[in-house]
N, C-alpha and C positions, 0 to 999 in steps of 0.2 A: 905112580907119577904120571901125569899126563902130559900127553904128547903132544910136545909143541908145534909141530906141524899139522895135525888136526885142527877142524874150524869151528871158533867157538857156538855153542848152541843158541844163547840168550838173546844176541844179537837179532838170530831169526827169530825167534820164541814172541818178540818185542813188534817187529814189522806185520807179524802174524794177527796181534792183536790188532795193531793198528788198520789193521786192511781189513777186519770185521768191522768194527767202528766205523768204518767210514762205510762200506758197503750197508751197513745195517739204517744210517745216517742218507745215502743216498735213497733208500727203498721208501724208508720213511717219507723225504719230501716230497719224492717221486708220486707215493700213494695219497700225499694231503694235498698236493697240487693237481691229481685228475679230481678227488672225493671235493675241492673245491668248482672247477671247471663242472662237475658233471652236474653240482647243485645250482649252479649261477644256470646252466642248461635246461632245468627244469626249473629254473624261476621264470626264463622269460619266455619258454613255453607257456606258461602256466599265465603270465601276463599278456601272451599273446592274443588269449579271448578279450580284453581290455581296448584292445588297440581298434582306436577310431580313424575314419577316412573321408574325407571329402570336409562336409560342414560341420561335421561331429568333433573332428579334430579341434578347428577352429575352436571353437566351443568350450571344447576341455582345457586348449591351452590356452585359453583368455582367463579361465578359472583358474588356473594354475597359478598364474602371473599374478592374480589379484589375489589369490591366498598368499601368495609369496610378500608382496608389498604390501599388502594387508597386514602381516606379522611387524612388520617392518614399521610400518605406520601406530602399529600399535607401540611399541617398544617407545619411538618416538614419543608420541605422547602422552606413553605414561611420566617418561621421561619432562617435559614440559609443564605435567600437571604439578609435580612433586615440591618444584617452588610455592606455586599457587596454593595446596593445601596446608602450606606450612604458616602459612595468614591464619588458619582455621585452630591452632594449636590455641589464641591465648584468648580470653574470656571475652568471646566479642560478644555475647548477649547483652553484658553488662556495659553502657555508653558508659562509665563513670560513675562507682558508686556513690559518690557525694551530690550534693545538692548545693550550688555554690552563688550566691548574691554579691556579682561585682560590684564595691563601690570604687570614683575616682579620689583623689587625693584628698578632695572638700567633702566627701560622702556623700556626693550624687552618686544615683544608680547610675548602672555605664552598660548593665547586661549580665546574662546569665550564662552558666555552663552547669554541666552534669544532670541529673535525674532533676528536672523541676515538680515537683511534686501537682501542682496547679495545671501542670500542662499534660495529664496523664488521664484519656479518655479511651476505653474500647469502642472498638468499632463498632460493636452492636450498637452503642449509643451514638455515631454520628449519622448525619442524613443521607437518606440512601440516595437523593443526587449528587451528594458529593464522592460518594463512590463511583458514581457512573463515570462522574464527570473527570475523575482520572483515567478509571477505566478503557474509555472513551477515547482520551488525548495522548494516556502514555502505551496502552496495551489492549486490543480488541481479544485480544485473543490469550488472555492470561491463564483462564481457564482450562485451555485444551493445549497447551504447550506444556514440554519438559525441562523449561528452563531457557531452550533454543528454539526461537522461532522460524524453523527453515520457512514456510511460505511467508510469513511475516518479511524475513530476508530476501528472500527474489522479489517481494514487492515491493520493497523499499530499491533495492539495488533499479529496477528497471524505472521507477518512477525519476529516481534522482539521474537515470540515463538521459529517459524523454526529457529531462529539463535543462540538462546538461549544469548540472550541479547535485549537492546534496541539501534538498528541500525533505526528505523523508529518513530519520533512522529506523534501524533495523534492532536497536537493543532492546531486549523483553524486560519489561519489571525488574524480573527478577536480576537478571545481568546488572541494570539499574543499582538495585541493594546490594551487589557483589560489591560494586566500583564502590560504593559510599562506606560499607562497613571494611572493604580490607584495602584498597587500594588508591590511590590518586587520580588527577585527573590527565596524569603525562598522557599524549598521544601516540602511540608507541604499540607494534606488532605485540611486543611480549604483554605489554597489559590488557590487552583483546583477547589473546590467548587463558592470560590467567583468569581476566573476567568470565569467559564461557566456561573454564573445569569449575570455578568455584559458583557459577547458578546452576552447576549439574550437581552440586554438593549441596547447598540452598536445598533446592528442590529435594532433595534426598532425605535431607534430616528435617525438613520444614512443613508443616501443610501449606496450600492455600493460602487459608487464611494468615495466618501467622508470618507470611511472606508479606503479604498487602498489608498486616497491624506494622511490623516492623518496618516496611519502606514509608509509609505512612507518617510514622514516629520518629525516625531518623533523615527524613531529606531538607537538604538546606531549603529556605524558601527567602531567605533575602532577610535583611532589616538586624541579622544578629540570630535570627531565629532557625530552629532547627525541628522540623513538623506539623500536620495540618492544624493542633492546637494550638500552639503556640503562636502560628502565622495568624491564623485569627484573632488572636487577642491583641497581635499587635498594631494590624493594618486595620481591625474591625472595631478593635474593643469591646468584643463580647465572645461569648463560648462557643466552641466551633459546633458545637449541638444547634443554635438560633442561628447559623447564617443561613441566608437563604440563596436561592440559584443563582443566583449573579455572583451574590457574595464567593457561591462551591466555586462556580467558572473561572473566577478572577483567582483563587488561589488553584486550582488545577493547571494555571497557565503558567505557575510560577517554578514547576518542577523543568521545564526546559530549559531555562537562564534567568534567577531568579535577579539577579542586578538587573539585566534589559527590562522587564518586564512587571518590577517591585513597584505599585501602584504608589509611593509616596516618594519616589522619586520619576517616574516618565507613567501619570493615570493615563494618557491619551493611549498609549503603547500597551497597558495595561487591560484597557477595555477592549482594544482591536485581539488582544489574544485570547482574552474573554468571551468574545465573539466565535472566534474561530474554536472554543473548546466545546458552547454552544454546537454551532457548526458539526462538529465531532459525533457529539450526543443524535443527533437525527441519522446523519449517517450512520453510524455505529450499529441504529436501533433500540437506540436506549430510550429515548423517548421522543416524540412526535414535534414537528413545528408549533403545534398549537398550544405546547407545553411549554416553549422554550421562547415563542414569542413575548412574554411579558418581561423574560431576564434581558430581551434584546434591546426592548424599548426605554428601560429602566437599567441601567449598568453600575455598578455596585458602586461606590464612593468610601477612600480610607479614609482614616483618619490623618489631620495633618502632622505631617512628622519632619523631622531635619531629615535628611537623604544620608547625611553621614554624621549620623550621630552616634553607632553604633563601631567600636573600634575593637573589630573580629581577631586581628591577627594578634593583638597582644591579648584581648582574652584566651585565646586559644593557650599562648605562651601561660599565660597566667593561671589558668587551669593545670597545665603541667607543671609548674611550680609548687601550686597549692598540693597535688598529689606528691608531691616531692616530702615536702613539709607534714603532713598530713599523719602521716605515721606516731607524730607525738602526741597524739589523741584521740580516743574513740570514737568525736562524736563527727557524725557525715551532714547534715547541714548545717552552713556554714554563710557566713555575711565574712568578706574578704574587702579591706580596704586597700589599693592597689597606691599606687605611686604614679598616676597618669594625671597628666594634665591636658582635659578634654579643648584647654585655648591654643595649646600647643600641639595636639593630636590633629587637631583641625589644620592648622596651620601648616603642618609636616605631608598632609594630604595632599594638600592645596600645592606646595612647593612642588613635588616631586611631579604633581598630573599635571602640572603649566609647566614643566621641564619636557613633560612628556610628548604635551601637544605642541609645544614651540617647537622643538628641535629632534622629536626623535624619529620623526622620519625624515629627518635629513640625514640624523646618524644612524638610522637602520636599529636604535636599539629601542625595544617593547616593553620593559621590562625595569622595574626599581625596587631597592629596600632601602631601608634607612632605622637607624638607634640614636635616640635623643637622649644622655645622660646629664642631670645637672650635675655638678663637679659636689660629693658627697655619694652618690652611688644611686639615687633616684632614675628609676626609669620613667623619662616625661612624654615619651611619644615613642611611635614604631609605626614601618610601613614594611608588610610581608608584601606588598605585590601591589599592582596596579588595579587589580578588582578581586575583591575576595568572592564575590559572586560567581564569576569564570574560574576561579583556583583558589582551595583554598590555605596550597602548601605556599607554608611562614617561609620566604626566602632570606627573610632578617634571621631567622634564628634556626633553619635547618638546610639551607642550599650553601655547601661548599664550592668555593671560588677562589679561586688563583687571585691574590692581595697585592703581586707586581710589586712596585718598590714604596708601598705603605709599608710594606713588611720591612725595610729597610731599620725603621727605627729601633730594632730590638739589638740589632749590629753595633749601632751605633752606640745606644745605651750602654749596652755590656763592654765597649772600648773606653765612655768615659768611665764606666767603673773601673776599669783596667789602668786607668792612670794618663788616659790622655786626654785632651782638650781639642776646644772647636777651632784654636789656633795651632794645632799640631800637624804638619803635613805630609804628604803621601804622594807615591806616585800615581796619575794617571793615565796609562799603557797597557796594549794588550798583554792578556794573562791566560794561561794554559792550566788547567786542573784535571789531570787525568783524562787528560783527551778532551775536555769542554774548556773552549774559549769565548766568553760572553765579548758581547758589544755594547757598548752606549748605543741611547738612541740614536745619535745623529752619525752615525758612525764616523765619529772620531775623538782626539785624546786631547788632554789640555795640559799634558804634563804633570809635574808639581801643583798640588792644590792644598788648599786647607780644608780639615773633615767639613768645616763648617758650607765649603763651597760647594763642595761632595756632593751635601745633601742635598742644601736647595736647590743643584742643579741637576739631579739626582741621578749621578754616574755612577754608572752599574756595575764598572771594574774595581772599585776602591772599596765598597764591602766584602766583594769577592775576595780580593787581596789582605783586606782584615782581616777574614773567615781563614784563609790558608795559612798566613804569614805571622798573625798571632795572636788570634782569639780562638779559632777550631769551630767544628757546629754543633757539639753538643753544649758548648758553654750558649750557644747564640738560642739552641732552643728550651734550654733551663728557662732562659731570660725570658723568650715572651711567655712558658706558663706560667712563671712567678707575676708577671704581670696579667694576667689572666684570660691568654687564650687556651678555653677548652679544648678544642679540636684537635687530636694526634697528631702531632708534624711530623712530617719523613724526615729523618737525619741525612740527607745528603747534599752534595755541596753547590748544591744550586737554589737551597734554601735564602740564601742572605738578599737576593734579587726576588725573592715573593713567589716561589714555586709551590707551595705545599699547601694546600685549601686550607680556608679560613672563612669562616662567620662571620656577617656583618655585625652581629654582637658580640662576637669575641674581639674585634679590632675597636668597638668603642670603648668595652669595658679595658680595655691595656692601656690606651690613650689618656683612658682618662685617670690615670697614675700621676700622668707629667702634672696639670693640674693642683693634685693633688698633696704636693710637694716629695713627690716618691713614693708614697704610702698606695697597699692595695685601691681601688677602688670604692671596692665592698658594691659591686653594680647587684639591685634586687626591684625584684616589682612589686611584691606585697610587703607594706609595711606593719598591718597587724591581720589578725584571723582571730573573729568573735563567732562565737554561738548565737543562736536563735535568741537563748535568755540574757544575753549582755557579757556573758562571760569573757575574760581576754585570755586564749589561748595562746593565742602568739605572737610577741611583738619584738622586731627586728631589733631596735636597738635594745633589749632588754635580753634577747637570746641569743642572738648574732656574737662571735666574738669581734673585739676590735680590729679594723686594720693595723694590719705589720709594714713595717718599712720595707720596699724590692728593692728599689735604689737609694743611695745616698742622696743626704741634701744637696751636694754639689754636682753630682753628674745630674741632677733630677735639673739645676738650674742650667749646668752646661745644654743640654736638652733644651730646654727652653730655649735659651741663648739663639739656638741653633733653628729651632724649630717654625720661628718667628719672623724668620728671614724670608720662608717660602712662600708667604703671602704679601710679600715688601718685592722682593726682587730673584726670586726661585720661581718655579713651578706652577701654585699656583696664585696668579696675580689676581684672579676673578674671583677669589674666596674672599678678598679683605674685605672686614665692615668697615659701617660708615664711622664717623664721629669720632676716630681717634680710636675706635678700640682694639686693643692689641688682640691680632689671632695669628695661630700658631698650627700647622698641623704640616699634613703628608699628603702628594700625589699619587695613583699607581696606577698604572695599563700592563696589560700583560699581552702576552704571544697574539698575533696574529688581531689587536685590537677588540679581543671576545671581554675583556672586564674593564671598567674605568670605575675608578675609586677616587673619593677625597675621605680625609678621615682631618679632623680641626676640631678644636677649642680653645676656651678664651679661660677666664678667671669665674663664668659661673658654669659652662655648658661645655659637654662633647658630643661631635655627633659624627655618625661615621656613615656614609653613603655610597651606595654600588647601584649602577648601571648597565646596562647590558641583555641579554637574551637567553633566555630559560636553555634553547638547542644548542647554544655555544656557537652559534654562526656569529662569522665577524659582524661587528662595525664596520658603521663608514668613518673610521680613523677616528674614534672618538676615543681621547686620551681623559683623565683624572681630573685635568686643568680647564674641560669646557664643562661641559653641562653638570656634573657631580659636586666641580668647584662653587656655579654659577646658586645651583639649591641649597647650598652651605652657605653660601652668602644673605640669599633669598629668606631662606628659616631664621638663621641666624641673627638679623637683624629687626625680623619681628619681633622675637625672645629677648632680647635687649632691650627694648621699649619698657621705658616706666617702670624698671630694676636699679637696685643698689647693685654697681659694677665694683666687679673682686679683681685684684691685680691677678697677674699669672708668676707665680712665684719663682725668685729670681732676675724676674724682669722688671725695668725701670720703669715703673708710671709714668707715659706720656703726658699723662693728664694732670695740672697745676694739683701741687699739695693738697688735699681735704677735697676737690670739685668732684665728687662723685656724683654730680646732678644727674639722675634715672632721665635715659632719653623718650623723649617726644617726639613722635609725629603725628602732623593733622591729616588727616584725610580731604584727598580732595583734587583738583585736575593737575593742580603744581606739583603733583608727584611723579608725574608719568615722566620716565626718564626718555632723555633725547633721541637714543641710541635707538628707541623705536622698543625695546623689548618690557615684557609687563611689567606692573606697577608693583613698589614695594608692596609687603602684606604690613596692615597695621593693627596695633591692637585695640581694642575698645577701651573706653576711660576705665578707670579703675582706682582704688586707694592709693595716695601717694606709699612708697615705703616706709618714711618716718610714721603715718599711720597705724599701717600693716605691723611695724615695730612694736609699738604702743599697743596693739590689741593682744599680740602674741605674749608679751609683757603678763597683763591682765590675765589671761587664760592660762599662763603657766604659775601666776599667784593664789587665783583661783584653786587649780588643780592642786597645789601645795598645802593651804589653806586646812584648817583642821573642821570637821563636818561638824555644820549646826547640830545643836540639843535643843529637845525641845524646854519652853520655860515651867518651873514650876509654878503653878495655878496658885497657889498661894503667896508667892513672891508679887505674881500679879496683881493680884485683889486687896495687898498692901500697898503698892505704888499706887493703884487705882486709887 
């Protein structure tokens, strides 16, 4: 037995080990903390042979620093590049596999797009002055660059110093072909950036030559046309092989601004840069004064052409269409009859550039689009921008825009489908949603109103209060795609007052529903697509399904009801036409006065119009109701000349039982209005409608008609 008073052994046994462990633990760090000190000791020993002093230091630590942010700068801009090469991912060799013969709505040519096969010359076979003569104007030094002209670039930068502007660029060719095959023309750091990685990508994958075939082949040049053959056949009428030096000079001038400088619209502007491309060629060293002296004295002459007869921004659209389409058949050239009407295309020009020069520099806006819908789905006109020559991005059908309180109408629709009327009323008072409290424009409230007063006076808390109180927003934005805005809307609750961007073709093809008695639109540009051999591949009414009903006949007339008023005694009062004709539409400005919208139509047309500046800088206070209103009016009542006029349905014909007499105007000094601002647009004579009835008549009996046989010879020679 063991004795209790003895001390137990385990206890120590235990402390024992412990106190090796740790001693064995101390030696350890003890030994890996000198064996590290004594290595760090002979490293910088060892570096001490390295170590510089006086100017050498300098020297080295300048290197240092510049390998340092050199890494750095690298990382950067690989980082920068990697949007830019991502342009390079989809088949851009390929402009457009198709070959496409725009006709207008009567089957006049209107212009081409894709591969034109006529227009398709190598280089080896154009004249070697006309190579200079780009050469020469756009790039001396194409040859011995890598894509980036650094001397090129300091002699532009110090030229446009000495002059205290920019009279000289600095982009190479190639940078040139970068901006046209992947990119736009925004002015903007990031597309400078991405233009120079992708002419270092160009230049990489490209030779030479193949760079000057393809900028060649691909640059705008004015008139509709896109390349030096093509611009020759349309300013010359003949093959860009027989032009002669005048003729190379005067299209060489056209790659810097081919609107300013399109010989069939401004020859005098045209010859002066001709001159100066001339000019180029001697400096340059391309060839001698005495060479160049007869192109001086002798200066090319176009052929005469309409200035604007060529309607770029919807063929553009309409080429994307047609590639839409396109898929239900093998074959790639193609004659495509369009849905344009070149009296009203002009006309829609005309409107928006006399809007432009009257008043937009007083409201500080540069900038317009516009969609002509006849009520049936026909697209009769489009304005992507103020010069297709300067830009050639579609702002009608690809620039998202805050639509302000146009966008109001789809609130409104989906309330009268929900069961209420333009005589049902509401409070108007401020309202809180989650921390957003909107304002009327004049900041203040009218109390108790009717939807109908709402609208036309177009208070901004009463859809708001719709939206929360009993309709919601995803019912509000079913509503406008069922009426046919493509563009993704943000579901959030500041939609009902016109937050969430939209298309000026998405706001006409919705509008024109009301029209329409409810029913889709069905808005298209192409109405058939033939083959070279006559074949009809595709024809809208015949493939198209039918329009569906979005709204009900009675909210479709409550709408109306409602809609009719803003041009009477709402919003906008400088929309209403002349002669009794009822029109119908929406005003809308948004934040800080950056967009002004009219969006209107009547019983045959919708047309929806925006305003405003590509950078989003304000207006000067320019609301929906002045100059957007003013070009809806202006268009509008040219297109009504000399038409069978359609009620707007639901609405009461102002006009006496049966008097649908097609209006007339004469041209002439009685029309210049008082008020001082320009004269109506009028249209040229043309067939009455009962006519026009009568032939259409005829040509659908025709078309019906069962196809002549020929006679039997013997049948004959017995009558005989």
């Amino acid at each position: 037995m063991q004795d209790p008073f003895s001390p137990d052994e385990r206890p120590r046994k235990k402390r024992f080990v412990l106190l090796k462990i740790d001693a064995a633990l101390d030696s350890f760090l003890w030994n890996a903390g000198f064996r590290i000190a004594d290595t760090w000791e002979r490293i910088t020993i060892f570096f001490r042979r390295f170590r510089m002093y006086g100017w050498k230091r300098v020297v080295f630590e300048l290197l240092g620093e510049a390998a340092t942010w050199g890494t750095v700068g690298a990382v950067l801009m690989l980082t920068l590049a990697l949007p830019a090469f991502q342009a390079t991912d989809k088949d851009w060799r390929n402009s457009g596999d198709y070959a496409v013969t725009f006709l207008d709505r009567y089957g006049n040519v209107i212009g081409h797009r894709g591969v034109i096969h006529q227009n398709s010359v190598p280089i080896e076979e154009m004249p070697d002055y006309l190579i200079k003569s780009v050469l020469a104007t756009e790039d001396r030094r194409f040859f011995d660059h890598f894509g980036i002209d650094i001397f090129g670039l300091v002699r532009a930068m110090s030229e446009n110093a000495r002059a205290g502007g920019v009279v000289q660029g600095g982009s190479t060719l190639t940078q040139q072909l970068a901006k046209n095959l992947f990119l736009s023309n925004e002015r903007s750091i990031e597309r400078k950036i991405k233009e120079a990685f992708l002419a270092l990508w160009l230049e990489a994958n490209l030779t030479k030559k193949q760079i000057l075939a393809t900028y060649l082949d691909r640059a705008y040049m004015g008139g509709g046309t896109f390349g030096v053959a093509a611009a020759a056949r349309f300013y010359f009428g003949k093959d860009v092989r027989e032009v002669n030096l005048a003729e190379a000079a005067m299209l060489a001038g056209l790659f810097k601004a081919p609107a300013k400088y399109a010989p069939h619209v401004n020859l005098p502007a045209a010859r002066a840069r001709a001159n100066e491309v001339l000019t180029n060629l001697v400096q340059g060293g391309f060839m001698t004064e005495g060479q160049v002296v007869a192109a001086r004295r002798n200066p090319a002459t176009a052929i005469d052409r309409d200035a604007n007869e060529s309607p770029d921004y919807f063929l553009d659209w309409a080429y994307d269409e047609v590639q839409r389409l396109a898929f239900r058949f093998p074959e790639h050239a193609l004659i495509v009859r369009t849905t344009l009407d070149m009296g009203l295309q002009h006309a829609a020009d005309q409107a928006t550039e006399a809007s432009l020069r009257e008043y937009g520099q007083s409201y500080r806006a540069k900038q317009a689009a516009l969609v002509m819908i006849e009520n049936g789905g026909a697209v009769r006109a489009m304005v992507g921008g103020r010069d297709y020559g300067e830009s050639q991005f579609n702002r009608a059908t690809k620039a998202l825009r805050q639509p302000g309180s146009s966008f109001k109408v789809y609130t409104y629709a989906l309330a009268m489908e929900s069961g209420l009327t333009p005589q049902s009323t509401i409070v108007d008072a401020p309202i809180t949603w989650n921390g957003w409290s909107p304002q009327n424009y004049g900041r203040s409230y009218a109390g108790r109103v009717t939807l109908e007063t709402a609208l036309k006076k177009s208070i901004n808390t009463v859809p708001v209060r719709l939206a929360k109180e009993k309709l919601g927003i995803d019912g509000i934005v079913k509503m406008a795609k069922d009426m046919g805005v493509e563009t993704p809307i943000r579901a959030n609750k500041t939609i009902p007052i016109g937050t969430s961007e939209v298309t000026v073709l998405d706001q006409a093809t919705a509008y024109a529903v009301f029209p329409a008695g409810g029913y889709q639109s069905r808005r298209h540009g192409i109405s058939q697509i033939l083959s070279y051999d006559g074949r009809l591949l595709y024809d809208f009414e015949r493939d198209e399904p039918p329009a569906k009903r979005v709204i009900s006949e009675q909210a479709d007339a409550y709408m109306n009801q409602m809609l009719t008023q803003v041009p009477v005694s709402g919003t906008a009062r400088a929309a209403a036409l002349d002669h009794g004709i009822v029109t119908a539409g929406k005003t809308g400005t948004t934040q800080a006065y950056r967009d002004a919208w009219f969006v209107g139509y009547t019983g045959n047309y919708t047309t929806a119009i925006w305003f405003g500046n590509d950078d989003y800088t304000s207006t000067n206070r320019m609301t929906g109701g002045s100059i957007p209103a003013r070009t809806f009016k202006r268009l509008m009542d040219y297109a009504h000349q000399g038409i069978q006029l359609k009620p707007i349905p639901g609405i009461e014909d102002p006009l006496p039982t049966g008097d649908r007499t097609p209006i007339t105007v004469a041209a002439g000094k009685n029309n210049t209005p008082d008020d001082g601002s320009l004269p109506p647009l009028v249209r040229p004579r043309s067939l009455s409608p009962e006519t026009t009835t009568l032939i259409r008549t005829l040509r659908d009996d025709l078309i019906k008609a069962p196809p002549l046989t020929s006679p039997d010879p013997q049948k004959v020679a017995s009558v005989r």
